[in-house]
C-alpha positions as YAML, in Angstrom:
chain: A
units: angstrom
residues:
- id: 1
  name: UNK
  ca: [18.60, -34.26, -81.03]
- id: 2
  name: UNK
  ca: [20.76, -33.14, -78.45]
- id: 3
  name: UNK
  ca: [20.08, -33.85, -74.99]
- id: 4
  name: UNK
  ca: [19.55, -30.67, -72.96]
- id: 5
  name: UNK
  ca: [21.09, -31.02, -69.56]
- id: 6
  name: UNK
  ca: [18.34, -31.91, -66.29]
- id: 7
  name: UNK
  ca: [16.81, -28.60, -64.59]
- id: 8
  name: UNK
  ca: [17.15, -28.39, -61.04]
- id: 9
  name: UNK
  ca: [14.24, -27.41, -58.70]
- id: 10
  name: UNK
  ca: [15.82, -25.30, -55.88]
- id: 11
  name: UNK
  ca: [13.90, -25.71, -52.65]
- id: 12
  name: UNK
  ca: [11.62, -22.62, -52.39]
- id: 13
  name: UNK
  ca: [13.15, -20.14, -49.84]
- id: 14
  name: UNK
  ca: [11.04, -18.55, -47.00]
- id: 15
  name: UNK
  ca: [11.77, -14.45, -47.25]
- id: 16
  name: UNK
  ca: [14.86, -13.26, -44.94]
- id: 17
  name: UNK
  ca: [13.70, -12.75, -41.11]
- id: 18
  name: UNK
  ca: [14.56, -9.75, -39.29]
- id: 19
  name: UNK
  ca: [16.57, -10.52, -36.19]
- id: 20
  name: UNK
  ca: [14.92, -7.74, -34.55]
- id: 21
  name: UNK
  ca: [12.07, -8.92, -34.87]
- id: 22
  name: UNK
  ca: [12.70, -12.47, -33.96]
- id: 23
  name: UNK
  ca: [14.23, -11.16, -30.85]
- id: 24
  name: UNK
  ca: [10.64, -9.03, -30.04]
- id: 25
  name: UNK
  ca: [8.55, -12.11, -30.53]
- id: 26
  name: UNK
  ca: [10.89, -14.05, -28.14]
- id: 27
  name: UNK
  ca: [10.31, -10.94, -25.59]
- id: 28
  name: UNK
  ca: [6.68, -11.25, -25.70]
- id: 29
  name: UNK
  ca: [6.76, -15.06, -25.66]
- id: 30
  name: UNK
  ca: [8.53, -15.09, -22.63]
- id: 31
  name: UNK
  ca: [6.93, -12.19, -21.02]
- id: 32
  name: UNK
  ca: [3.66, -14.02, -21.50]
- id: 33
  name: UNK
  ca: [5.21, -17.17, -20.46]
- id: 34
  name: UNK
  ca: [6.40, -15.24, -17.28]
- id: 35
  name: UNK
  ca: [3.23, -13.61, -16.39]
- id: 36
  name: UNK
  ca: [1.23, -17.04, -16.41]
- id: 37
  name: UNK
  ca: [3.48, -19.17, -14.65]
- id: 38
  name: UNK
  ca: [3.90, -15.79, -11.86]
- id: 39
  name: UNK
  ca: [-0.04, -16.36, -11.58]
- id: 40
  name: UNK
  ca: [0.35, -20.14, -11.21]
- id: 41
  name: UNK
  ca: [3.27, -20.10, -8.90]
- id: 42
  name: UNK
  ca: [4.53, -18.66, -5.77]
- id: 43
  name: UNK
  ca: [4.55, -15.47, -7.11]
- id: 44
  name: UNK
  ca: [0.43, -14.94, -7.70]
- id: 45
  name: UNK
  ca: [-0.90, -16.90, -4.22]
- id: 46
  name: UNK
  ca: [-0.70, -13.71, -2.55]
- id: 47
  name: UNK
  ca: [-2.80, -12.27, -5.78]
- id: 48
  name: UNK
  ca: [-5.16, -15.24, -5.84]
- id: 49
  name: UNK
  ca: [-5.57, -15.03, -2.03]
- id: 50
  name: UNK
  ca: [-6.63, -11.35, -2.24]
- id: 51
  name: UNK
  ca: [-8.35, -11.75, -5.16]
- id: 52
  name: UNK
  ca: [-11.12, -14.56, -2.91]
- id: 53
  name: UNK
  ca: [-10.88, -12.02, 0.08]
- id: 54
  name: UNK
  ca: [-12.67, -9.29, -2.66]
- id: 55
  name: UNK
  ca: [-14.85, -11.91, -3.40]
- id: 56
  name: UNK
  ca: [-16.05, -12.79, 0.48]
- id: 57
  name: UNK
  ca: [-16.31, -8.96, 1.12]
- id: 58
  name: UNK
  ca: [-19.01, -8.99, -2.17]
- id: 59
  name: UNK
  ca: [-20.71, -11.81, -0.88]
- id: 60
  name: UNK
  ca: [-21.18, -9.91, 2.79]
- id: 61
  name: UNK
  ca: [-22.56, -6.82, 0.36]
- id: 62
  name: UNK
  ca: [-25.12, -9.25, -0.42]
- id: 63
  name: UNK
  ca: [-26.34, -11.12, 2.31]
- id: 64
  name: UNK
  ca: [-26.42, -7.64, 3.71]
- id: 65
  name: UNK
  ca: [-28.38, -6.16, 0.56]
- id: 66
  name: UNK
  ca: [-30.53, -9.62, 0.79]
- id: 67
  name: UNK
  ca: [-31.36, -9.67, 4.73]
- id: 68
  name: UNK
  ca: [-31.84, -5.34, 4.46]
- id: 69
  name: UNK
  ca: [-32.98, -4.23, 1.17]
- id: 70
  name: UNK
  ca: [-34.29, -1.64, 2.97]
- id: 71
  name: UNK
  ca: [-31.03, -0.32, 3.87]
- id: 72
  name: UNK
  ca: [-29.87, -0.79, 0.50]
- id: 73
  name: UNK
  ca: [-31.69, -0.02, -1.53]
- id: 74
  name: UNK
  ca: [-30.84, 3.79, -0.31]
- id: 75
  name: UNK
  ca: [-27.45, 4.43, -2.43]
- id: 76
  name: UNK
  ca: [-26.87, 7.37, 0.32]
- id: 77
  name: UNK
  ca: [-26.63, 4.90, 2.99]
- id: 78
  name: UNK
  ca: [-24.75, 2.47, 0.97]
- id: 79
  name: UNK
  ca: [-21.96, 4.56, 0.85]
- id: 80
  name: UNK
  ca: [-22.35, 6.66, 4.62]
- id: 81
  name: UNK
  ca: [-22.21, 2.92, 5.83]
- id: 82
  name: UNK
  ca: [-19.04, 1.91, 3.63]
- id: 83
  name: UNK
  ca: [-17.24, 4.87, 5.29]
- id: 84
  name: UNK
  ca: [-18.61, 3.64, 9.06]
- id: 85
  name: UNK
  ca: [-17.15, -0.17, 7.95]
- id: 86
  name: UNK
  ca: [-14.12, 1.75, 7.05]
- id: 87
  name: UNK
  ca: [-14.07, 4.06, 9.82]
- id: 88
  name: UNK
  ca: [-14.63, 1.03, 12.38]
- id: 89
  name: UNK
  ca: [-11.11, -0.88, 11.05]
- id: 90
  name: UNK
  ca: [-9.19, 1.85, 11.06]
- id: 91
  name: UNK
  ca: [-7.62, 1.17, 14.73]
- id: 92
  name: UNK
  ca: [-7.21, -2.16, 14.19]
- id: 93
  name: UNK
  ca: [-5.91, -1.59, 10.85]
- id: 94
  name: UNK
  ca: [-3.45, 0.18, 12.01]
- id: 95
  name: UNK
  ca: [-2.45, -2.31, 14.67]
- id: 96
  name: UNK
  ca: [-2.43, -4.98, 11.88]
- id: 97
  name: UNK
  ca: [-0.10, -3.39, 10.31]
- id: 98
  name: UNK
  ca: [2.40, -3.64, 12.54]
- id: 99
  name: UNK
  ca: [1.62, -7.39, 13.72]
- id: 100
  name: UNK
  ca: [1.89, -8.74, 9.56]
- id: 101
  name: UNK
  ca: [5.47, -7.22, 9.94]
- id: 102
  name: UNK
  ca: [5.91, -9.10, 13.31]
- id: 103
  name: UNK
  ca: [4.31, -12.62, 12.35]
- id: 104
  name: UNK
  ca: [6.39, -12.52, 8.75]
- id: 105
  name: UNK
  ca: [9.52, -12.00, 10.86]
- id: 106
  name: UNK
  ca: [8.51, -15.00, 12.56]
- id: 107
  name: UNK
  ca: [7.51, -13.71, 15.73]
- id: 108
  name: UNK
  ca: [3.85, -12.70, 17.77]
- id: 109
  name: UNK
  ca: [2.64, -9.95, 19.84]
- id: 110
  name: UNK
  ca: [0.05, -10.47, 22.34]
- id: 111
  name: UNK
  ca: [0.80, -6.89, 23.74]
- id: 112
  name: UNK
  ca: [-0.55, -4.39, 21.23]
- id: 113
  name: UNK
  ca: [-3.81, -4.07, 22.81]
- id: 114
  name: UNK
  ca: [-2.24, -3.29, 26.10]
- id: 115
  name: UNK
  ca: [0.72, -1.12, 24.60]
- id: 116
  name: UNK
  ca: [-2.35, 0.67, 22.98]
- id: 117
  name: UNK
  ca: [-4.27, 1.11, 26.21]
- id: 118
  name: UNK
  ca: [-1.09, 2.19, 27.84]
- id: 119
  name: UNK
  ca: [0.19, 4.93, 25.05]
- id: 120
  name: UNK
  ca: [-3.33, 6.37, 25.48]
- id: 121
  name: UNK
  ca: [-3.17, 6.35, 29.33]
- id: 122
  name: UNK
  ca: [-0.14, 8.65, 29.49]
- id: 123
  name: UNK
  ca: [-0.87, 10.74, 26.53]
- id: 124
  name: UNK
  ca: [-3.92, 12.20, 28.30]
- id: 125
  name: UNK
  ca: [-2.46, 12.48, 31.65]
- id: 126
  name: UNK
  ca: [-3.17, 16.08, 32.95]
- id: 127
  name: UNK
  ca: [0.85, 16.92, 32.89]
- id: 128
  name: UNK
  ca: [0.62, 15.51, 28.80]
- id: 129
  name: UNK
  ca: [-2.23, 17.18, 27.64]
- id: 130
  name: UNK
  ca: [-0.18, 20.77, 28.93]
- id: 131
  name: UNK
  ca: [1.99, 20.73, 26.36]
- id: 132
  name: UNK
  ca: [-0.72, 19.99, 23.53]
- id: 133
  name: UNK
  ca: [-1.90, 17.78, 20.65]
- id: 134
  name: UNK
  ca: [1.49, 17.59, 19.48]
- id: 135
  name: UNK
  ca: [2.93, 16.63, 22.97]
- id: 136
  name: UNK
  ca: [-0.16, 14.22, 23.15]
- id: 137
  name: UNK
  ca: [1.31, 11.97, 19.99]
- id: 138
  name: UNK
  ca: [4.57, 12.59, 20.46]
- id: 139
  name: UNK
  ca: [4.02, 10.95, 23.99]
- id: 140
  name: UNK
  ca: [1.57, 7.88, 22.46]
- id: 141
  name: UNK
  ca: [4.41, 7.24, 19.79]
- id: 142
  name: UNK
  ca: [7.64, 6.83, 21.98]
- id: 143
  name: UNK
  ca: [5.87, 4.95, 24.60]
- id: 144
  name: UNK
  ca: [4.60, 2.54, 22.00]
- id: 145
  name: UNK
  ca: [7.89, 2.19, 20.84]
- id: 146
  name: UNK
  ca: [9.50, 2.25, 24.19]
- id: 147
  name: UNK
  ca: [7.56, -1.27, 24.81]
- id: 148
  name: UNK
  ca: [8.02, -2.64, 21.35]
- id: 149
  name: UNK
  ca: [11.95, -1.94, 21.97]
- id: 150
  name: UNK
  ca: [11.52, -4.35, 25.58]
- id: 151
  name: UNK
  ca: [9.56, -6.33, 23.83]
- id: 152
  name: UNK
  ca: [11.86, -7.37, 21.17]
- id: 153
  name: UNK
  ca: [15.34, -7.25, 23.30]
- id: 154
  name: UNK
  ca: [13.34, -9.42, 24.90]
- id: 155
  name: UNK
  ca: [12.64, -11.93, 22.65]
- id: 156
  name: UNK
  ca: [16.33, -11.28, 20.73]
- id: 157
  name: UNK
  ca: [18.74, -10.82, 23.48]
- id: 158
  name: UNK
  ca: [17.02, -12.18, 26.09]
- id: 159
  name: UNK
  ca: [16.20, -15.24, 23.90]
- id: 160
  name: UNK
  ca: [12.26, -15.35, 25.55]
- id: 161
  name: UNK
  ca: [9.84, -17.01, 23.00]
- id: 162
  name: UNK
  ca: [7.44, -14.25, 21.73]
- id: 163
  name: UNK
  ca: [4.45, -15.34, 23.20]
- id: 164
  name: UNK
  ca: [5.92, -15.54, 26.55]
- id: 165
  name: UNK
  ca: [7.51, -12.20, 26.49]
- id: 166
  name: UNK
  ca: [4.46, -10.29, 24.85]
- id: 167
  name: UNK
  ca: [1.97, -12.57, 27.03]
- id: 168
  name: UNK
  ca: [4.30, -11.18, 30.33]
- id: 169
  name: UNK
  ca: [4.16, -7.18, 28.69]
- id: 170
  name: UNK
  ca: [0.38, -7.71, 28.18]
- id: 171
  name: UNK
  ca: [-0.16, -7.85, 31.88]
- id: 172
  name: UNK
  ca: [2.55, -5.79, 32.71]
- id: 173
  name: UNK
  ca: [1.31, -2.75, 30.92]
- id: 174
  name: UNK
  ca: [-2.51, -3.35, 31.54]
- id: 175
  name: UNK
  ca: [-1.25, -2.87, 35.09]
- id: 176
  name: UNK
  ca: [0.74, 0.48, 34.49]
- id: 177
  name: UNK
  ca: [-1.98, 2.21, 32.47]
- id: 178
  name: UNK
  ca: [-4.45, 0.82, 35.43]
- id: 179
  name: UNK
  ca: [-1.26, 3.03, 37.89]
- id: 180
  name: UNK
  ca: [-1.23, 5.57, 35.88]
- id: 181
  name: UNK
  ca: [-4.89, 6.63, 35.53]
- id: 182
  name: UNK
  ca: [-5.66, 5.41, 39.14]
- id: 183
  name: UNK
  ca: [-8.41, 2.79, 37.55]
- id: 184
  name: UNK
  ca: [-10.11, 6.22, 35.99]
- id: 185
  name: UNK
  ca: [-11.30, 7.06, 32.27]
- id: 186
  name: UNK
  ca: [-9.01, 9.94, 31.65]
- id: 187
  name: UNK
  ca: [-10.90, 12.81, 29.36]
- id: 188
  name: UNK
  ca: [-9.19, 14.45, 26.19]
- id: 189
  name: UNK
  ca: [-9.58, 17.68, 26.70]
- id: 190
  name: UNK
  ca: [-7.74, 18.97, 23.35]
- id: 191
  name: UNK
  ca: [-9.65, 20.07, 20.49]
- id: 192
  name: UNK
  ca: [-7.25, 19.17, 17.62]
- id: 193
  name: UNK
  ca: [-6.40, 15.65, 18.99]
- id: 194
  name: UNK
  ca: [-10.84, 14.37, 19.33]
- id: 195
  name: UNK
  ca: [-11.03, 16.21, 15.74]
- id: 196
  name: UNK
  ca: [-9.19, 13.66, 14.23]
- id: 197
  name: UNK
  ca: [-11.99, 11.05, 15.22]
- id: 198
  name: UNK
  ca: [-14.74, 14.13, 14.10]
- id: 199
  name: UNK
  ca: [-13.21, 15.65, 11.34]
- id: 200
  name: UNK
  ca: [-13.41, 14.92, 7.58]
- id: 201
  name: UNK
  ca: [-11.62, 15.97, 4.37]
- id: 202
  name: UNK
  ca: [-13.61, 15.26, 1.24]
- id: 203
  name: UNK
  ca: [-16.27, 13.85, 2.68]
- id: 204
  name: UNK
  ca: [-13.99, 11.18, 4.17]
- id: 205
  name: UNK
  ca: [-13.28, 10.39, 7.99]
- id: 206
  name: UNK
  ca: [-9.79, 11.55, 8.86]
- id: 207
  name: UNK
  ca: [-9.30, 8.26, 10.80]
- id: 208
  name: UNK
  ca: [-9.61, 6.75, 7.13]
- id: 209
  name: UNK
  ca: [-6.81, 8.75, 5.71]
- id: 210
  name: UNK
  ca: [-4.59, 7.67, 8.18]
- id: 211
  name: UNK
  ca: [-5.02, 4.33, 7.86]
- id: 212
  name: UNK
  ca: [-4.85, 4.95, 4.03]
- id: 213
  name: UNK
  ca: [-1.23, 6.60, 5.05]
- id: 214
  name: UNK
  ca: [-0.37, 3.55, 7.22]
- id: 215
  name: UNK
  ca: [-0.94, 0.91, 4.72]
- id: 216
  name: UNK
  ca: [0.65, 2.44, 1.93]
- id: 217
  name: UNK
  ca: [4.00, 3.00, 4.30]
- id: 218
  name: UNK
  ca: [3.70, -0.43, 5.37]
- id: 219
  name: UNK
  ca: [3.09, -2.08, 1.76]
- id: 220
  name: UNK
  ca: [6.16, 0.01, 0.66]
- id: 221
  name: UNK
  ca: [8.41, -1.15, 3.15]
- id: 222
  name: UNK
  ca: [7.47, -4.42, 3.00]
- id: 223
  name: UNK
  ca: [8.02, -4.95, -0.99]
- id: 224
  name: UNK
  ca: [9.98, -2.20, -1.91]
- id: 225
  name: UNK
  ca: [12.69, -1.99, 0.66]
- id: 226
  name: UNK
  ca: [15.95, -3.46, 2.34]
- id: 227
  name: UNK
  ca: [14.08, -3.82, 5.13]
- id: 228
  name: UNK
  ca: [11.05, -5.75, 3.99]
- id: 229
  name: UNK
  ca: [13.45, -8.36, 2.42]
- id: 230
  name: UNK
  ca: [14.94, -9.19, 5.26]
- id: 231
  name: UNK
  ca: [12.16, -9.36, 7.43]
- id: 232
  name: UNK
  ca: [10.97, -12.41, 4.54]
- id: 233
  name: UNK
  ca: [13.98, -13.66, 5.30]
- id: 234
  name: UNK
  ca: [14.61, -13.93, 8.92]
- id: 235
  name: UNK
  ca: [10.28, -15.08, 8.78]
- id: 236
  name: UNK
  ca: [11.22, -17.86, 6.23]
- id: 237
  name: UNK
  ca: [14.87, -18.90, 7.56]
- id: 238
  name: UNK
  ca: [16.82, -17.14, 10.32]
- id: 239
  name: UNK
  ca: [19.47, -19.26, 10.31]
- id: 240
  name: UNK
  ca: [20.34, -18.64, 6.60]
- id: 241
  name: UNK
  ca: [19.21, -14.87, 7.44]
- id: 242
  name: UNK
  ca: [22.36, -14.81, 9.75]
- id: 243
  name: UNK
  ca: [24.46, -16.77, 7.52]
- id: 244
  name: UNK
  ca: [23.83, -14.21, 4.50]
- id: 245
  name: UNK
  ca: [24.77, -11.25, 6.78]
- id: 246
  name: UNK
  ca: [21.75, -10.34, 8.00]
- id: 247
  name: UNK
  ca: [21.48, -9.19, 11.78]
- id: 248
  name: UNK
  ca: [18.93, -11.59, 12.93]
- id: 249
  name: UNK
  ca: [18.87, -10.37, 16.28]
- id: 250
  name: UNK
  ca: [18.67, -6.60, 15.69]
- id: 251
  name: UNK
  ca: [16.14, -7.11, 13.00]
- id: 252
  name: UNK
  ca: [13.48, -8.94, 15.20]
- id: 253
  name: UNK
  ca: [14.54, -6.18, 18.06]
- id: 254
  name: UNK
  ca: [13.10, -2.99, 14.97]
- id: 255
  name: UNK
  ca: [10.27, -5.82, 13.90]
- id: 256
  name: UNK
  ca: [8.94, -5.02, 17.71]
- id: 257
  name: UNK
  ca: [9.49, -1.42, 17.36]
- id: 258
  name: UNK
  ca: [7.95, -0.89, 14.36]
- id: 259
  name: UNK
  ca: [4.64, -2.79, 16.09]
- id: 260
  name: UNK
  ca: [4.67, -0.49, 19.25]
- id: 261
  name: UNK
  ca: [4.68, 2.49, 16.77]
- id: 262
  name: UNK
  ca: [1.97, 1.15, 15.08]
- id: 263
  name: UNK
  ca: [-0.11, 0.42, 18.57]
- id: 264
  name: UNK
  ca: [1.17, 4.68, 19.55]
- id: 265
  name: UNK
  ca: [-0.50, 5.89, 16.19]
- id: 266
  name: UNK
  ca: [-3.89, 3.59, 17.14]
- id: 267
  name: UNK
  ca: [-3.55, 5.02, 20.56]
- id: 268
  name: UNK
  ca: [-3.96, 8.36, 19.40]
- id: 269
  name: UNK
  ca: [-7.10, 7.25, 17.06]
- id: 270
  name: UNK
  ca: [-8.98, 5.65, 19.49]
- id: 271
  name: UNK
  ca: [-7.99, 8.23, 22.06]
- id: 272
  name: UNK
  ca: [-9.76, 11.13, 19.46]
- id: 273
  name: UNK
  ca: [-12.95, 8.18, 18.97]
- id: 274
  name: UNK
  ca: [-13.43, 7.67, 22.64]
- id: 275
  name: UNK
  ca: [-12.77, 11.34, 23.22]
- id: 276
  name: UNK
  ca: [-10.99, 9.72, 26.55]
- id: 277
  name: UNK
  ca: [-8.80, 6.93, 28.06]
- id: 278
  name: UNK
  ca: [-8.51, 4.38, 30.26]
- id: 279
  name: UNK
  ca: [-6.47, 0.89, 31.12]
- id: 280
  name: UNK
  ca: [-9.65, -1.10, 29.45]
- id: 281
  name: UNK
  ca: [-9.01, 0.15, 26.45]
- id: 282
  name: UNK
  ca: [-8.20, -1.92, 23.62]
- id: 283
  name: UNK
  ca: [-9.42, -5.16, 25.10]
- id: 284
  name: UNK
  ca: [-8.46, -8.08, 23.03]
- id: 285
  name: UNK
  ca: [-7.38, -6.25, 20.01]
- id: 286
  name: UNK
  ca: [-4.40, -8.69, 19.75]
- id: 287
  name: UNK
  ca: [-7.02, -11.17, 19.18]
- id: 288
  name: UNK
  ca: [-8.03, -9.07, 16.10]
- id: 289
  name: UNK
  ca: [-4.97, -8.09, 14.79]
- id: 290
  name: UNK
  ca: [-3.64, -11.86, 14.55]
- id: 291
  name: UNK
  ca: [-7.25, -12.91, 13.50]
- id: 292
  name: UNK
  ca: [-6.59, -10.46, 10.55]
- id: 293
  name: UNK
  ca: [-3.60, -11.13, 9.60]
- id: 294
  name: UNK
  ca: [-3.82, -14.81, 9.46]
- id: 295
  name: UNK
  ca: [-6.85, -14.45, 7.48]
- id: 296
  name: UNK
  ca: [-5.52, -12.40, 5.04]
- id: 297
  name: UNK
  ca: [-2.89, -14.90, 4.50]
- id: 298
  name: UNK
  ca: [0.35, -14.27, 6.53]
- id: 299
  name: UNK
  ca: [1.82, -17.48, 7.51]
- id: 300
  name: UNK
  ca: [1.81, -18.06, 11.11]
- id: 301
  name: UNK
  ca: [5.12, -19.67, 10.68]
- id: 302
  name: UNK
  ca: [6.49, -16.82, 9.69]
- id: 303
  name: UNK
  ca: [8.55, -16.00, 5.93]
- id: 304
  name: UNK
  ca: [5.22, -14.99, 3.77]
- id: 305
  name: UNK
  ca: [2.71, -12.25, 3.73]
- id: 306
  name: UNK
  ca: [0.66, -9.00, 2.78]
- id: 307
  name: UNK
  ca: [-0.17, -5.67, 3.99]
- id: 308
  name: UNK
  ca: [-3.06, -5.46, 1.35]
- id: 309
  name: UNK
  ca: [-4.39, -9.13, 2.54]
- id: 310
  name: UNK
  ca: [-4.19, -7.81, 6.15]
- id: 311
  name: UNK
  ca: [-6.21, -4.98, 5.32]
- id: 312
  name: UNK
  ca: [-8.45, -6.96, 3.47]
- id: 313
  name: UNK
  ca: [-8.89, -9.29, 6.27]
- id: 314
  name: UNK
  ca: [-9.40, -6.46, 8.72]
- id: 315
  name: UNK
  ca: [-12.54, -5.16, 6.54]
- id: 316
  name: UNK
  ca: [-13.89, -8.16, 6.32]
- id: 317
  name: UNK
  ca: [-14.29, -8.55, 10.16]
- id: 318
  name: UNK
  ca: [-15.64, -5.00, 10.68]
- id: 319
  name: UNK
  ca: [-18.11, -5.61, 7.45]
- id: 320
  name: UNK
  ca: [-19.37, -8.80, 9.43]
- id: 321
  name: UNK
  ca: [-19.63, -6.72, 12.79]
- id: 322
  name: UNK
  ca: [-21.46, -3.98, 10.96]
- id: 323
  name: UNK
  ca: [-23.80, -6.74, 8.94]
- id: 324
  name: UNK
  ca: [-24.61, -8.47, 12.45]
- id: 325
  name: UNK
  ca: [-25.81, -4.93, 13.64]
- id: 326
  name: UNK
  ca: [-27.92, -3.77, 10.86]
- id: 327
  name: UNK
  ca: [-29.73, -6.66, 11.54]
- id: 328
  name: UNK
  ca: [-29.73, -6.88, 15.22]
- id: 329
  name: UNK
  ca: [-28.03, -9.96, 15.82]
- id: 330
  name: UNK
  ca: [-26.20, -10.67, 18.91]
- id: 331
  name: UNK
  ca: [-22.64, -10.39, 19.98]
- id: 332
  name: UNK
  ca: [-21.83, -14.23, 21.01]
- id: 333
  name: UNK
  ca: [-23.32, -15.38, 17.45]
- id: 334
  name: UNK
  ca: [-20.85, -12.77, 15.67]
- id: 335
  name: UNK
  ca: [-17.82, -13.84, 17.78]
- id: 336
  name: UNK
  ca: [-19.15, -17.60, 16.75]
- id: 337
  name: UNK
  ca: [-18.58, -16.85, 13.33]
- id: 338
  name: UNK
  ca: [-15.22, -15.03, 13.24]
- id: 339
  name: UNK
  ca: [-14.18, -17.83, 15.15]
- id: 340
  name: UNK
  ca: [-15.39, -20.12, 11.91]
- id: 341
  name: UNK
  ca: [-13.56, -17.93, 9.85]
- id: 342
  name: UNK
  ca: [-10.18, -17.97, 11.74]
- id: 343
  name: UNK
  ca: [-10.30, -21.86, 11.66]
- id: 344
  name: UNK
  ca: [-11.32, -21.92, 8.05]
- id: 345
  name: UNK
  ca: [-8.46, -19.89, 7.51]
- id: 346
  name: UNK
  ca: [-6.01, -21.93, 9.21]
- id: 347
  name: UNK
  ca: [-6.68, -24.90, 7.47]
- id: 348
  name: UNK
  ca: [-6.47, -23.54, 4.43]
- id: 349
  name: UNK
  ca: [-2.56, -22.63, 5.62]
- id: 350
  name: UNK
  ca: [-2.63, -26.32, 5.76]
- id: 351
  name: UNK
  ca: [-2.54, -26.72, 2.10]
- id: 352
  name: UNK
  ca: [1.21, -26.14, 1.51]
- id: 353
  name: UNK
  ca: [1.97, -23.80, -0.85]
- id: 354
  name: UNK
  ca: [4.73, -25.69, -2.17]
- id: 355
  name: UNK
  ca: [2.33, -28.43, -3.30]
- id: 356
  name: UNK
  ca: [-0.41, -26.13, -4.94]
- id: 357
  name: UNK
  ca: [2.43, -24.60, -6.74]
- id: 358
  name: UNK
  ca: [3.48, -27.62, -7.98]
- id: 359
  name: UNK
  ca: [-0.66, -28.70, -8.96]
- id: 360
  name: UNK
  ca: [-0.76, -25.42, -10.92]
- id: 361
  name: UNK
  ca: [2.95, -25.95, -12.38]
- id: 362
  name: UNK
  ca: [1.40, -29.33, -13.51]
- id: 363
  name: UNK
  ca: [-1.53, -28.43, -15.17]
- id: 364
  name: UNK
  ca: [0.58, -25.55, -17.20]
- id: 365
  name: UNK
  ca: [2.39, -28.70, -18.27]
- id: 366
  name: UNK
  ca: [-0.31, -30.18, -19.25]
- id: 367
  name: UNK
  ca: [-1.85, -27.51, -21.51]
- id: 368
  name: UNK
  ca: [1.22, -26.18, -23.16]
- id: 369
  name: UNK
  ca: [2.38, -29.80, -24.15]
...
């Protein structure tokens, strides 16, 4: 019998892969990767953040639905008072909007309510009402900037720190609007410019477009722009700012600007609500703008911030100033609890962001291991 020679098993062989799509499933393995660790890093605080100021504002809805079910239980009223919450942060909005841009670049104004009073002062001065509504804001607009331009020439050439120099233009231009208008409340007499306060398109409150308008400019210059990235950058580091080319100086004098065009367009809001103007005006709307902005997570340090947290944090005050009057509370007891608020907020800035990163980063460790 002749031996027959040993078989050899070859290894079974898994079926040919596609390089295509190898190189898909790497795309969406890494896309996923990217999306979670861009919600658990640096990238999604600003997300997360907004995300818990949606879920305060909720909680308001229903402490207010709880304390006037009355009120609430009328969907008509639900949503007439959602446009008055709306309608009541618009001016400040607006001024926000312009301080997130200032405090990111590192800076502070303590002048907007007074470049606000005094943009409103001179727009309805007998001689500026003459030449119409369009003379009217062209007049709010270029003084606002006009002041933002000292302001930040100021604080960049003049090398004044921001709150001294805004603190000194606060008083200053209190006292011009009070010169201006002789200590009187000045009367709009111009249809067009009170019908912005009157008027509404869709059922919506023209001051709430233009705030709408505001925001949206604001969010796309912060995040989509030249502009915005250097204002992160001279906020976070001016001296590497300067050392990467950036004009630091220049940059913080347009950060000031862009806030005293901001406080011109407010000017012209609350000029249209008040259907008149006076050096009063305004009072302590600084105070609100900063409270806003900090709330809504801007780093009072400067280098880190949002337009939509801003807003969001600018709702949230006028939804607790409309709650406290719907149920007749008084003034000092509201002002108690923003001032909770703006502490709570601040110590929550406390928590570095660095080291929550990092406690996230961790745990993602943890469960992919």
């Amino acid at each position: 019998m002749s031996d027959s020679p040993p078989t050899t098993k070859l290894p079974a062989q898994s079926p040919p892969v596609d390089p295509a799509e190898t190189e898909v499933a790497g795309h969406k393995a890494s896309a996923g990767t990217a999306r979670l660790s861009w919600w658990h890093g640096d990238g999604g605080d600003g997300a997360r953040r907004n995300l818990a100021l949606i879920g305060v504002l909720l909680i308001l809805f229903v402490i207010g639905a709880a304390t006037r079910s009355d009120l609430y239980s009328n969907p008509d009223w639900v949503w007439a008072n959602m446009l008055s919450i709306l309608k009541l942060a618009s001016v400040v909005g607006v001024v926000t909007v312009g301080m997130t841009f200032v405090i990111i670049g590192g800076g502070i104004d303590l002048s907007v309510g007074a470049i606000v009073a005094l943009a409103g002062v001179w727009c309805t001065t007998v001689a500026t009402q003459s030449f119409g509504a369009a003379g009217m804001i062209f007049t709010a607009i270029v003084v606002g900037m006009a002041v933002g331009l000292v302001n930040g020439t100021l604080i960049a050439y003049g090398r004044l720190v921001p709150f001294i120099a805004t603190l000194a233009m606060l008083v200053a231009a209190r006292g011009l609007a009070a010169e201006i208008s002789d200590k009187q409340t000045q009367i709009s007499q111009n249809s067009t410019i009170n019908g912005i306060a009157s008027n509404s398109l869709l059922g919506i409150p023209l001051l709430v477009y233009i705030l709408a308008a505001v925001v949206i400019a604001g969010w796309v210059l912060l995040n989509r722009t030249t502009f915005g990235r250097r204002t992160v950058a001279v906020g976070g580091n001016p001296e590497a700012a300067r050392l990467a080319g950036i004009n630091v100086k220049l940059h913080t004098v347009l950060l000031y600007v862009l806030s005293g065009l901001c406080c011109g367009i407010a000017a012209i809001m609350l000029t249209a609500q008040a259907t008149s103007a006076q050096a009063a005006m305004a009072n302590l709307y600084e105070l609100d703008a900063i409270a806003a902005v900090i709330i809504g997570g801007t780093l009072l340090s400067g280098g880190r911030g949002t337009i939509v947290g801003s807003l969001l944090g600018v709702i949230i005050f006028a939804t607790i100033t409309n709650l406290f009057a719907i149920n007749g509370l008084s003034t000092e007891a509201q002002n108690m609890v923003k001032g909770g608020i703006i502490v709570a907020a601040v110590l929550i800035q406390q928590v570095q962001f660095g080291s929550l990163s990092q406690f996230f980063r961790r745990n993602n460790r943890l469960t992919t291991s």
